[in-house]
C-alpha positions in Angstrom: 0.0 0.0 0.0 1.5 3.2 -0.8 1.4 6.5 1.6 -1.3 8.4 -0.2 -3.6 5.2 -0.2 -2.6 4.8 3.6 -3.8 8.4 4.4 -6.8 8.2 2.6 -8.2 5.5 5.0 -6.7 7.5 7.9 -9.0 9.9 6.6 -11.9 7.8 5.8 -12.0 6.9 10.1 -15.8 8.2 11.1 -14.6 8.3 15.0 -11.8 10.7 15.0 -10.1 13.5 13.5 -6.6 12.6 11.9 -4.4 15.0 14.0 -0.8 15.8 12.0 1.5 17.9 13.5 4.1 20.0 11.3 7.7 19.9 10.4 10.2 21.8 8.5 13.0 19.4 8.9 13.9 15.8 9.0 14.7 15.8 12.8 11.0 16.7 13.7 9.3 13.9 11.2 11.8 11.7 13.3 10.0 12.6 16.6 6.8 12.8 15.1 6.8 9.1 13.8 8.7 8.2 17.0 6.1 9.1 19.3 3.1 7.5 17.3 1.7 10.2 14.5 0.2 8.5 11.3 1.4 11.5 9.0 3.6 14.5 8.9 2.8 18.6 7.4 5.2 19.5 5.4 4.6 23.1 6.5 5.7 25.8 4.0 6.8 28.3 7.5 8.8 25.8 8.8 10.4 25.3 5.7 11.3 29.0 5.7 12.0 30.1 9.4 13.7 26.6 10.4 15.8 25.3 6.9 16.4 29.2 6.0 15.7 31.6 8.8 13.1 33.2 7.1 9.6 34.9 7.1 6.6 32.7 5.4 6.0 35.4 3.0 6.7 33.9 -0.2 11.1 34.0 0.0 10.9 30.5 -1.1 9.9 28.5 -4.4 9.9 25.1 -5.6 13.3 23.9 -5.5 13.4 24.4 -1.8 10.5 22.9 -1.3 11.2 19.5 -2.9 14.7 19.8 -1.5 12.9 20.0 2.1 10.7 16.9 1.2 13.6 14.6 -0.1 15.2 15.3 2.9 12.1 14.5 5.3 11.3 11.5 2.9 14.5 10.2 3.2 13.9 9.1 7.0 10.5 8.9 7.7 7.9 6.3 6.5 5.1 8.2 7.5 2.6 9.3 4.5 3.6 13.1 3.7 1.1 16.1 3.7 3.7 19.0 1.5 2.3 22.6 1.3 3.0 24.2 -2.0 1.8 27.5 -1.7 0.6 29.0 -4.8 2.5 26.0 -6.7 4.9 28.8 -7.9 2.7 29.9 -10.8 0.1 29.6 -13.4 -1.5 26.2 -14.3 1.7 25.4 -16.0 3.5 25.4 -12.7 0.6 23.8 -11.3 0.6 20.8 -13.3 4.9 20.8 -13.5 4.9 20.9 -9.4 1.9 18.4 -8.8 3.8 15.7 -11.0 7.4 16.6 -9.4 5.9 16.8 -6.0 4.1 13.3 -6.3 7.0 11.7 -7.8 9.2 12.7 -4.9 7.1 11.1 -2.5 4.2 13.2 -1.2 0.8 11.6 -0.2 -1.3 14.9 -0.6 -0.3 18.1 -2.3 -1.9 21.6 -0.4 -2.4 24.5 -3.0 -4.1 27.6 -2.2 -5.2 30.8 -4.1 -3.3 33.5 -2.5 -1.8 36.2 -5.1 2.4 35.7 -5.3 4.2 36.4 -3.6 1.9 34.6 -0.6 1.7 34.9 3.5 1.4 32.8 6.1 -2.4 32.7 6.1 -3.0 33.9 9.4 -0.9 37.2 8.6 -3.0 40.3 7.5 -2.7 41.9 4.2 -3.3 39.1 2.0 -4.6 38.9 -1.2 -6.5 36.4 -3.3 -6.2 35.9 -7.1 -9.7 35.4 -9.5 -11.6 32.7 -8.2 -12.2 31.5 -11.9 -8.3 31.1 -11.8 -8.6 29.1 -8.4 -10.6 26.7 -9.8 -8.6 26.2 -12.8 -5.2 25.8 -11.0 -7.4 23.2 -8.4 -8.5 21.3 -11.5 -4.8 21.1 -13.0 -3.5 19.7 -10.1 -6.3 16.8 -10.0 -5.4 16.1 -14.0 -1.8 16.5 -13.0 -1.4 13.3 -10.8 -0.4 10.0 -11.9 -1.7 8.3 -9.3 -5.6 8.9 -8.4 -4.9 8.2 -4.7 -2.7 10.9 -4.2 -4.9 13.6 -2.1 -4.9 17.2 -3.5 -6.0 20.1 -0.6 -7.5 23.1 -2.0 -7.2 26.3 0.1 -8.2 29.3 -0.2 -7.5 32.6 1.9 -10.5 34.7 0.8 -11.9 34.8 4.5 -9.2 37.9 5.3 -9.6 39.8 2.7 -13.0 39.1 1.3 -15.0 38.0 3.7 -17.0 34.6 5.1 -19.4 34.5 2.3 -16.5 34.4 -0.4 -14.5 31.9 0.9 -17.1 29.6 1.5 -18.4 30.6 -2.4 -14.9 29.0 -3.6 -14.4 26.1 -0.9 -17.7 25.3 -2.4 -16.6 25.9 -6.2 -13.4 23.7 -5.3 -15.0 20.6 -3.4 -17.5 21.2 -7.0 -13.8 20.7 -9.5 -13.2 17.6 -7.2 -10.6 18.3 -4.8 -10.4 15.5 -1.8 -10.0 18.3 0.8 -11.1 21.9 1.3 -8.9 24.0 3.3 -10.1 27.3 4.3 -7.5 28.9 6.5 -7.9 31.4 9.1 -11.4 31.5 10.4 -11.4 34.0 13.5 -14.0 32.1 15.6 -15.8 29.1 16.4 -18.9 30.3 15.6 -17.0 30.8 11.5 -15.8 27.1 12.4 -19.6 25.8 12.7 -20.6 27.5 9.5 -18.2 26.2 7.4 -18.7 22.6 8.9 -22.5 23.0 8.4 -22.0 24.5 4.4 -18.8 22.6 2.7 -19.2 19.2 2.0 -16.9 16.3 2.0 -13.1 16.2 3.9 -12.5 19.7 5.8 -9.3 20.7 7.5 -8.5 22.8 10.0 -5.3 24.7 10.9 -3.9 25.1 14.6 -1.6 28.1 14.9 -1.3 28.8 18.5 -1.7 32.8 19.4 -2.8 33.1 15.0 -6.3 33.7 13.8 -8.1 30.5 14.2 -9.1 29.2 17.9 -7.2 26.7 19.3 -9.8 24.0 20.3 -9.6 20.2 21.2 -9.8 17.4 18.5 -12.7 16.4 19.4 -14.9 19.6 19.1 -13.1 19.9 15.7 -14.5 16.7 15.0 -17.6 17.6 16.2 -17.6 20.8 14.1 -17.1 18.9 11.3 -12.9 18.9 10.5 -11.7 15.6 9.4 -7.8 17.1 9.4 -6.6 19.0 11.8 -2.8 20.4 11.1 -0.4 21.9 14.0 2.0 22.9 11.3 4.6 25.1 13.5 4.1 24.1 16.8 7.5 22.2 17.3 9.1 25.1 15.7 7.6 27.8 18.0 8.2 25.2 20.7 11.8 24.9 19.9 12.6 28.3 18.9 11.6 29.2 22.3 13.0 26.6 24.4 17.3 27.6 22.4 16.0 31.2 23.6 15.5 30.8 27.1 18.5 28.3 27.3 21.2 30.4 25.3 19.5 33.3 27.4 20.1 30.8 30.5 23.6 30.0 29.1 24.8 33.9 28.5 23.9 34.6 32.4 24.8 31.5 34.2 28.0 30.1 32.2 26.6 26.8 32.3 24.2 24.4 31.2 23.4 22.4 34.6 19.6 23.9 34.8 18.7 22.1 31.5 20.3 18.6 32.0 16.8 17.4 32.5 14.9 19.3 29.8 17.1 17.7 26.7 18.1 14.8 25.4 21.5 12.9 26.3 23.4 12.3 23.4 22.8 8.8 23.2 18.9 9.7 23.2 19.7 12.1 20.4 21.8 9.2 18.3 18.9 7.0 19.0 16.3 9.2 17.1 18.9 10.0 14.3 19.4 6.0 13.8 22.8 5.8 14.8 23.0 2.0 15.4 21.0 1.0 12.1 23.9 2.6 10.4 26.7 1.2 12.7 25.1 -2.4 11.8 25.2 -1.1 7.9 29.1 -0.2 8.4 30.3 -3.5 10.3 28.5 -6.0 7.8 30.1 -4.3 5.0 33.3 -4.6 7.0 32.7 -8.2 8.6 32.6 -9.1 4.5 35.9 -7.5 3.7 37.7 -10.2 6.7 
């Protein structure tokens, strides 16, 4: 069974709500499958802030995107959820980036409808292109695949800048051109939430940014509102990023690292999640042959 067939039946479960937290580098798909997650978010700000040190505001393009996803598929066997933006262009880029993107191992490819360059969807300012054009880049990417069981996600962002009614208008016009999941990012409230629960059909998905736009609620009221997929796509990142801060900040005042022995991992934990010993065994078989 391959990883966009596996997800779909994670997605197909009636009782739950598949919960898939987000990663920008190889090291946090390693603790996500560790700990038990059936998929990883290939999320388009962790790409940016952790791989680059950059701002989600479109910096970034294809090739660093399907370098970031050869480098999580290379050690994770968990299916793959990649965020591609816009897809980097017109329906030409569409259908290029769907084909590249599937090839290189992705289970579901997220596009949205924001104008280039894009934002992180909970920033303010954003801008949508023609929704005739959304449809048509959401319909590309369906005839782009070569396999029918990979899962195409069609965002939009018209709730900022146009409003409720509008975004709901295209998540309706995309779920219509066949897309598997409708993503509309950034409602402000529960109360939005319900509504679009109770007026878009088929798989929803919701999007956890902690302190962003969209209420941080438990899986099961998303369930219960309707949201098959529920993403946390930076929350190890923000977690992270603020756990070096107060530790260099720790380590520039006390001189020493003795107050965080207990709050990281030994090194041996660390060689552990990187695979150390698979690729020790790898190295003495290859030497036991050359005796």
């Amino acid at each position: 069974m391959n990883h966009a067939t596996t997800l779909r039946q994670l997605l197909a479960r009636e009782d739950q709500s598949l919960i898939v937290p987000g990663a920008g580098t190889p090291i946090e798909a390693l603790a996500i499958e560790r700990v038990g997650f059936e998929a990883v978010y290939l999320s388009g700000y962790a790409i940016a802030a952790w791989r680059h040190g950059l701002p989600d505001i479109g910096l970034l393009g294809a090739g660093e995107l399907m370098d970031a996803l050869g480098a999580v598929r290379r050690v994770s066997n968990l299916p793959v959820i990649v965020d591609a933006d816009t897809c980097y262009g017109d329906v030409t880029s569409v259908y290029a980036n769907v084909r590249l993107l599937e090839a290189a191992g992705a289970a579901a490819i997220q596009i949205e409808d924001q104008v280039w360059p894009k934002k992180c969807g909970h920033m303010v300012g954003k801008e949508v292109i023609d929704a005739d054009e959304a449809v048509r880049k959401v319909a590309t990417a369906l005839d782009a695949r070569r396999d029918p069981s990979t899962v195409i996600i069609a965002r939009t962002d018209a709730l900022g800048p146009r409003g409720i009614d509008e975004a709901i208008a295209r998540a309706l016009r995309f779920a219509d051109a066949g897309a598997d999941i409708v993503f509309l990012d950034a409602p402000g409230s529960r109360e939005d939430l319900a509504r679009i629960g109770q007026s878009v059909p088929g798989l929803l998905m919701a999007n956890v940014s902690e302190g962003g736009r969209t209420p941080t609620l438990a899986a099961s009221d998303f369930h219960e509102l309707g949201f098959q997929l529920v993403i946390y796509p930076t929350t190890p990142l923000r977690l992270a990023a603020k756990s070096i801060d107060d530790f260099l900040g720790d380590l520039r005042r006390e001189g020493d690292s003795l107050a965080w022995r207990e709050r990281m991992y030994g090194l041996e934990e660390l060689n552990e999640l990187v695979g150390l010993e698979e690729y020790l065994v790898v190295g003495d078989r290859e030497n036991a042959r050359r005796v």
